[in-house]
N, C-alpha and C positions, 0 to 999 in steps of 0.2 A: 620591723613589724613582726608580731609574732601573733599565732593563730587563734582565735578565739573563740569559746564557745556560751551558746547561750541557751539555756536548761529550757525547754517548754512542758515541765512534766513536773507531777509530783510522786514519780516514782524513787523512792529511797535506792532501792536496790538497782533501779538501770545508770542513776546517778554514780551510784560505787564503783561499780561496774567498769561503765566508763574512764572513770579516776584512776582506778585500778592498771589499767589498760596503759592510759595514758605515763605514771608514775613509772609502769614497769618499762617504759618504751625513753621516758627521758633519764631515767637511771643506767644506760647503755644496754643491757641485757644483748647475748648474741642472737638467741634462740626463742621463738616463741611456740606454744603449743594448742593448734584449731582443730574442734571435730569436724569432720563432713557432717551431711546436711543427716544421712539414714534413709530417705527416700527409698534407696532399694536395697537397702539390706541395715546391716547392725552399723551404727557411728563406730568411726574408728581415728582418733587421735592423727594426727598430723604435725610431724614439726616443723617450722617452716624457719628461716634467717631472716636476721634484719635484716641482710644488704636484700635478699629475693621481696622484702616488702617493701623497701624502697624503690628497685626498680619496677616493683610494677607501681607504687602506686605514680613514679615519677613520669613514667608515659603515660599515666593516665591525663595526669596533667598538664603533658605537652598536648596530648591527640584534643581532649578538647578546650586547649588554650585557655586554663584556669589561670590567674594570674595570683598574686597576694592581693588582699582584701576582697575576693569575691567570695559569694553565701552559697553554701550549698545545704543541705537538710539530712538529716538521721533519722528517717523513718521506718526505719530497718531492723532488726536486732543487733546487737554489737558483738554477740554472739556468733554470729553467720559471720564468711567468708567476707562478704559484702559491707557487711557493717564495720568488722574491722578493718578494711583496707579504707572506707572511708575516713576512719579516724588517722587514720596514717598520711591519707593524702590532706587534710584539712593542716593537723601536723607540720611535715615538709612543705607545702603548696602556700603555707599562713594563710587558711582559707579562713571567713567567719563562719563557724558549724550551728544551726542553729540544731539540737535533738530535741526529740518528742516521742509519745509513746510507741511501738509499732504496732500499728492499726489502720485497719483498713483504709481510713482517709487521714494522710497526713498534713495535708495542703488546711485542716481546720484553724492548725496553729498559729498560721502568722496572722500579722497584721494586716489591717487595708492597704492594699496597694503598696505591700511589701515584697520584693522582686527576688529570686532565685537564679542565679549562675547556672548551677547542678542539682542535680536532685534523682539520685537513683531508686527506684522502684521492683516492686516484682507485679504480674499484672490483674492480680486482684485489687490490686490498689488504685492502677489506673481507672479500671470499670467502675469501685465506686464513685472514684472524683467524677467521669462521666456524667453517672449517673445522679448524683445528688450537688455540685460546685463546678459545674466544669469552666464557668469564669474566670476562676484561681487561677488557670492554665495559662491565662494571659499574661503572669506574674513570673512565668519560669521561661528561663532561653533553653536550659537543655535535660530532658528526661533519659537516662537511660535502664534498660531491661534489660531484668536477670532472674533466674530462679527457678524460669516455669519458660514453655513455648507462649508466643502472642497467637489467638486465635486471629480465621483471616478475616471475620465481625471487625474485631481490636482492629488489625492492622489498616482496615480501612477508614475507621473512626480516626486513628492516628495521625495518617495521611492527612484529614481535614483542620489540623490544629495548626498553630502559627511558630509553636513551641519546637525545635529539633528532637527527636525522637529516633535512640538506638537500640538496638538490643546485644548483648554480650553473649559471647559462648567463652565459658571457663568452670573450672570447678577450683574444689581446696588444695586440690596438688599441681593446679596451674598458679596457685595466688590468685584468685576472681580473672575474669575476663583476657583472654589473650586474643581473642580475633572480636570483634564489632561489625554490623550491618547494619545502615540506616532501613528503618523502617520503611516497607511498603518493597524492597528489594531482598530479594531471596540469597542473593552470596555474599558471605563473611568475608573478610579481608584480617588477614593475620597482621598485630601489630609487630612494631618494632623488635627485629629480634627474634621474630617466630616465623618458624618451617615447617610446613604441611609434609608427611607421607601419606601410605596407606597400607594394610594388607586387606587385601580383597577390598571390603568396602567402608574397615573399622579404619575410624584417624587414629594415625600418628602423630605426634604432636616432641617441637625438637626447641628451643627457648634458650636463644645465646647469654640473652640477660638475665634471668634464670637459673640456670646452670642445670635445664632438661634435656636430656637426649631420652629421642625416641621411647617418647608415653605413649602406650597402647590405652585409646580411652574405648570405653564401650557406647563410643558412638559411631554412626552409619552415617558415610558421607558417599556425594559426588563431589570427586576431588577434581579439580578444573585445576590447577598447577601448585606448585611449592608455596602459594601465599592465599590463595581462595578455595573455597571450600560452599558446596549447596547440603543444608544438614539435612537427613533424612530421618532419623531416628533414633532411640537407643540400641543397641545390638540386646541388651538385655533384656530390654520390653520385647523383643520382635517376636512375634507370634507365626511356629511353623505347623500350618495346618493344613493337611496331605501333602505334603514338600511346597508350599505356598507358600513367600513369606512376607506377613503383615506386619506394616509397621502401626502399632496402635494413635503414636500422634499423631502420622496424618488422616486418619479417621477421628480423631478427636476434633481437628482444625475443620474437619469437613463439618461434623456435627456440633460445634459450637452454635453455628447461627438455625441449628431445627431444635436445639436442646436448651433450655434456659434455666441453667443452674449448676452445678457439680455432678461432675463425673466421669470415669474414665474408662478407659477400653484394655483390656488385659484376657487372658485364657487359663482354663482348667484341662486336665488330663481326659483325652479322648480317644475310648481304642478304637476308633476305627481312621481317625487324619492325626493321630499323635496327642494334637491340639486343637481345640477348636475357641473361635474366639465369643468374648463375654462384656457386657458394660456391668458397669458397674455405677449404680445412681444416687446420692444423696437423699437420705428418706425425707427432705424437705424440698425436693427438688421435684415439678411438677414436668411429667416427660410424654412424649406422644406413645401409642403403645407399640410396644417391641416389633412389630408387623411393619407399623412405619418404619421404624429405625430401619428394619433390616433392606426393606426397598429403598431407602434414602442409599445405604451406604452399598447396596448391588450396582442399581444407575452409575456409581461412582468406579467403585473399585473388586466389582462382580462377587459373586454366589459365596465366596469362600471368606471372604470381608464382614461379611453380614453378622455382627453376633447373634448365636444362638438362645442364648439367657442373658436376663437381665436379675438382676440383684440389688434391692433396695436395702440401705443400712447406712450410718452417721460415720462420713466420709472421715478418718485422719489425715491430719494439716503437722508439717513439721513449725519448728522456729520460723521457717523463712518463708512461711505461708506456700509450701510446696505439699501438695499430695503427697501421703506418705502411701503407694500404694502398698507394700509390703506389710504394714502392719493393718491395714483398711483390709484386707485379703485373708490375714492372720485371722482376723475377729469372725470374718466368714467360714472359715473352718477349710479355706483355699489352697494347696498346696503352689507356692508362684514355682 
């Protein structure tokens, strides 16, 4: 059996694209070349090996017992990290791939009571199916998440589905996802192959199959031992304000369910706490006024939490439907 795919789009160019991918992947080639996402700074080229995309995409599909002939979905760009390892794993795994365009609801594609294996997502995606097909849901065994944090609104919504539900921690220089957490549980579990350090509170990250030692990521963990990990934030978002130090997602996670729309938490230069911290709102995004916010997020995570300004402006979205704060901040005239 060999893998197959079936087009639900009439996009010329993500069709190419694909082929492209694909051609250059069965023609042997050693080496391929991925940008990261840009989220927080300038894209930057990544080379990565075939054998490094085969083993990850091959535990991807031991860990969730994909078999040959099961369907998984390309809702994703092919582009991103995400997307390409999926065509990797469909590939080796002889998965049936069905792709379609990547937009907000991908679940529009199939058929009635046409069924999904896999289907990886980022979770603007999830929210719309929620919110306008969540039916469809009944059709997939297993979601998983990447891209973005799950607000803890999402994580409970998630909880209530029938469908299995993960979320990923990986980026471009991990090959996508090296540790997994089922949803509604707070610690990651390193797969196959991969060992937790730390300095101070930034992961370490070490990948026998891989061939990583000791990646310093600029993320902030509590590290509970060599294979689990509770994430706490970026090192690079963290906001230190009068030697305070704020991590903006989880004031993001906390304001998900008072804020209904786009937006994130970030800071501007303050002489008198260094830093002080700022939201940042979608000008189509209708928000309670800054007075609430700031009592919402004091209750929580006191005085120094609370942002000071808010800033309305038309939020930038990379490829993988990830906040691009860095250029969203750019446009505001914000030095990050």
């Amino acid at each position: 059996m060999e893998h197959e795919i079936s087009y639900r789009t009439r996009d010329v160019a993500l069709k190419v694209a694909i082929e492209h991918f694909i051609s250059e992947w069965e023609s042997g080639i050693a080496h391929f070349e991925v940008q990261t996402s840009g989220s927080t700074g300038v894209p930057k080229t990544i080379i990565l090996s075939r054998n490094q995309l085969i083993g990850s995409a091959q535990r991807t599909l031991d860990f969730f017992q994909l078999q040959p002939g099961n369907t998984a979905l390309l809702g994703i760009s092919p582009k991103t990290i995400g997307g390409k390892m999926m065509l990797v794993r469909s590939i080796i795994g002889k998965l049936k791939l069905i792709v379609c365009d990547p937009s907000s609801n991908p679940l529009t594609v199939l058929e009635p009571n046409e069924y999904l294996d896999f289907c990886p997502m980022v979770p603007l995606q999830i929210q719309t199916i929620l919110a306008t097909n969540p039916e469809k849901l009944q059709f997939v065994k297993t979601i998983l998440f990447g891209g973005a944090p799950l607000s803890a609104h999402l994580e409970k919504q998630l909880q209530q589905l029938d469908c299995a539900c993960f979320h990923g921690f990986g980026m471009t220089e991990t090959v996508s996802h090296i540790a997994i957490r089922k949803v509604g549980q707070p610690t990651y579990s390193a797969m196959k192959g991969v060992q937790f350090s730390a300095e101070g509170t930034q992961l370490v990250i070490s990948d026998a199959i891989l061939g990583i030692q000791q990646l310093t990521t600029t993320d902030s963990v509590e590290l509970i031992d060599s294979e689990h990990f509770n994430w706490l934030g970026r090192t690079d978002f963290a906001i230190n304000s009068g030697g305070v130090k704020i991590h903006p997602e989880q004031l993001e996670q906390l304001l998900e369910g008072f804020i209904n729309g786009s937006f994130f938490i970030s800071a501007e230069p303050d002489d008198t706490f260094g830093q002080k911290c700022i939201i940042i709102v979608d000008e189509t995004t209708e928000t309670p006024s800054l007075e609430e916010i700031q009592h919402y997020c004091k209750q929580k995570f006191g005085p120094y939490a609370a942002p000071k300004k808010c800033y309305r402006t038309n939020i930038v979205y990379n490829q993988g439907s990830k906040i691009n704060r860095l250029k969203t901040l750019q446009q505001l005239g914000i030095k990050a």
